[in-house]
N, C-alpha and C positions, 0 to 999 in steps of 0.2 A: 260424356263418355271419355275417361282416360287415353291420353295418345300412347301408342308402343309401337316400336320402330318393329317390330317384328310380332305380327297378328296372332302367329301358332302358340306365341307365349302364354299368351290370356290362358286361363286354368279349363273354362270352358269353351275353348272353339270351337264353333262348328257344333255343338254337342247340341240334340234336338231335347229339349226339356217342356214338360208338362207340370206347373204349377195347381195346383187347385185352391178356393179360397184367396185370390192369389190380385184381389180389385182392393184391395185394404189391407191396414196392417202387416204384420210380419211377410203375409202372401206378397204384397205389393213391392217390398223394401228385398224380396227375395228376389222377384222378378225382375227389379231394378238391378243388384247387385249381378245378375246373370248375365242380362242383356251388355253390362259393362265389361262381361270377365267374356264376352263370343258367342252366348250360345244363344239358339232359336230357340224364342221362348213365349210356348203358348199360356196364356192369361187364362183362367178357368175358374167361373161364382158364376153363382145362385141368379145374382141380379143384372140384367141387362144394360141396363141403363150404365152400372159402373163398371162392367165389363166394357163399354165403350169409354168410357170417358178414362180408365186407366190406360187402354192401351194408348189413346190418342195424347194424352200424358208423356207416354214414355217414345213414342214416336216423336213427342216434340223434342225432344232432350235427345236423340239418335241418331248419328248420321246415316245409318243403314236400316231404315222405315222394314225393310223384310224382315230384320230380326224379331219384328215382334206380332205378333197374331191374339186373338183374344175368342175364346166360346163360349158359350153361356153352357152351364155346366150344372147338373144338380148329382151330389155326389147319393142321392140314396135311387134316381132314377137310371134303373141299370140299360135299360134301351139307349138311352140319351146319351152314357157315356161311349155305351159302343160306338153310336153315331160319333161323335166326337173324334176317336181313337181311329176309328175308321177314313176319317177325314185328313188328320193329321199324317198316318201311315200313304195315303194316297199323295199327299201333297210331298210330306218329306223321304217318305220310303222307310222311314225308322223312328225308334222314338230310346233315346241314350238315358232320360232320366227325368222319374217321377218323385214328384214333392206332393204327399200326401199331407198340408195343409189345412183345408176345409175342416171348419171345426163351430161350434157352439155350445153356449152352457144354460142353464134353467137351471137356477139353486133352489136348492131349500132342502129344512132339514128329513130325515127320512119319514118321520109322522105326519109332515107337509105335505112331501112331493106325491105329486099324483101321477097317474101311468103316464098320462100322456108326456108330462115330463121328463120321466124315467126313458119312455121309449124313445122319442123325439132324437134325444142327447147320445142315446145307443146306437141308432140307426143314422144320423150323421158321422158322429166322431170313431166310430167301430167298425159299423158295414157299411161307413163312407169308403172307409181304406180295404177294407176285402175289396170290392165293388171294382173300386179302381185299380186296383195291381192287379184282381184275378184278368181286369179285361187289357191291360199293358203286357203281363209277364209271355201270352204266349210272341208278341212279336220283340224280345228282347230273346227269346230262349233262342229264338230262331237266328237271331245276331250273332251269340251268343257272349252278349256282353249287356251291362246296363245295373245302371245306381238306382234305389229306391230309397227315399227316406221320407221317414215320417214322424208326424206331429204326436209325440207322449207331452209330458209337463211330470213337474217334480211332484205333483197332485198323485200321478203313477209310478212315486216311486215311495210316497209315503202317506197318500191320503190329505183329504182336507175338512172340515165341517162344513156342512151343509152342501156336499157335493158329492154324494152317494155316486148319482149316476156319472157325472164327470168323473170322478175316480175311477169305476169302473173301465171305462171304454180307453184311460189311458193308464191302467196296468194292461189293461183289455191289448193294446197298441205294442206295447214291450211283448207281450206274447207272441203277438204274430210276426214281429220283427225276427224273435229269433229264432222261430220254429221256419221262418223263410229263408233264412240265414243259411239254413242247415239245408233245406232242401234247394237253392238255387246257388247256393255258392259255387259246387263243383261245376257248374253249367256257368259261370264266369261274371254271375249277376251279386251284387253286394247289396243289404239289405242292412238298413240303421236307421235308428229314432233318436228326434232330438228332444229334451228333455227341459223346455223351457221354464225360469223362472216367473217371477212378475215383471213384465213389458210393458212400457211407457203405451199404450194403444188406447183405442176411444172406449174399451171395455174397463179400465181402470177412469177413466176421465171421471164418472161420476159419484166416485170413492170419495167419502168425508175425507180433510185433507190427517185427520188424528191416527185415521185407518192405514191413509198412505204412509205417515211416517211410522207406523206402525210395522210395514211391509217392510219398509226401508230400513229400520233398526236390525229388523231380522236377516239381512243379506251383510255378510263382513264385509264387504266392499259400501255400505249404509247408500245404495240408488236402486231404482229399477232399471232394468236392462231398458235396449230400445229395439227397435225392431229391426238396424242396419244390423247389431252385433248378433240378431240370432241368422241374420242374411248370410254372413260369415260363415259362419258355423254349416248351414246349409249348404253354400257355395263348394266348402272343404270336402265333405263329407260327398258333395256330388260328383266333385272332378277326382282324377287319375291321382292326385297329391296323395288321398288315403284307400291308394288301390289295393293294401292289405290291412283296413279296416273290417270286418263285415261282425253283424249281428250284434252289436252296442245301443246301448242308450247311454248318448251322452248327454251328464246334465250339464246346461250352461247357465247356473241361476248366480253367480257373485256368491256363492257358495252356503247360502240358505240351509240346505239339511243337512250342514257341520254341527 
């Protein structure tokens, strides 16, 4: 963790943040970047096992072991999250900002895909994010303050082959961004998606390397991003820095759908 002679500086001090998806990739590198910039930050997936091992991860690398908390989270089990949100609000009192994260994809083309695939991809990556802001927004309303962002992709902002349903649920994402936008703004709460390119993560690892330079031709910048730079990005868009931002999707792809 970076030294600063003056703690209040960090972008997020003190600020109670709920990651989701948040034990790997972008999740993990987000959670990292947070923990670095002050805030409390709970670790939120699917899987147990690396929901312990990332937070104990980032406790190693932490002088201040409180900063970090971790719950095993399934973002379509709406019991569970309440339990969760329930937990945190008891512990912290408040919850400053949600990173709706959690996400998966099942490709195939639309003659391929089958319901279950179709559904699976909707009810994570869609009514993951209802799911979880409906059960955060009322104790930020009652704040009356508090950041949400959430996980679109340039897939929702132009489509892609063989990813009907992924497409879906992140134009699906831009919708609810901004229709949340418009209803919780005046109530002091900012709502924004981020719009990620192709990112270096273990979901690309298994890409022919022809495909890769493939992907990488197509970005002006010729790399895939990585998962500190969309950290960034989420960092920004969570702290006071873009406290007259609200209802955007920012793409952050090296500029791909130029």
């Amino acid at each position: 963790m970076p030294e600063y002679s003056d703690q209040k500086a960090l972008r997020l001090h003190q600020k109670v943040a709920i990651i989701t998806g948040a034990a790997n990739g972008i999740g993990f590198a987000t959670a990292e970047k947070f923990i670095n910039e002050g805030a409390i930050t709970i670790i939120c997936d699917i899987n147990a096992d690396q929901v312990k091992q990332a937070v104990a991860k980032l406790q190693a690398s932490t002088p201040n072991k409180d900063q970090v908390a971790g719950s095993v989270m399934n973002v379509t089990d709406r019991a569970g999250i309440d339990e969760v949100i329930k937990s945190v609000i008891e512990k912290y009192g408040r919850i400053d900002v949600l990173i709706n994260n959690a996400g998966i994809t099942k490709d195939a083309r639309l003659i391929n895909m089958t319901e279950e695939q179709f559904d699976a991809v909707i009810d994570v990556n869609l009514k993951g994010v209802f799911n979880c802001t409906q059960a955060v927004v009322p104790h930020m309303l009652k704040a009356g303050q508090g950041s949400i962002v959430s996980a679109s992709s340039v897939v929702g902002l132009y489509g892609n082959f063989g990813q009907t349903n992924y497409a879906a649920t992140k134009f699906g994402v831009i919708g609810l961004t901004m229709t949340w936008a418009r209803e919780f703004g005046p109530k002091g709460i900012r709502v924004n998606a981020v719009c990620p390119g192709f990112i270096e993560t273990s979901i690309l690892a298994s890409m022919p390397e022809d495909v890769l330079k493939g992907i990488k031709d197509r970005s002006w910048l010729r790399r895939l991003g990585t998962p500190e730079e969309m950290a960034n990005v989420y960092a920004f868009l969570a702290s006071d820095e873009s406290s007259f931002i609200n209802g955007i999707a920012l793409e952050a792809s090296g500029g791909i759908s130029l």
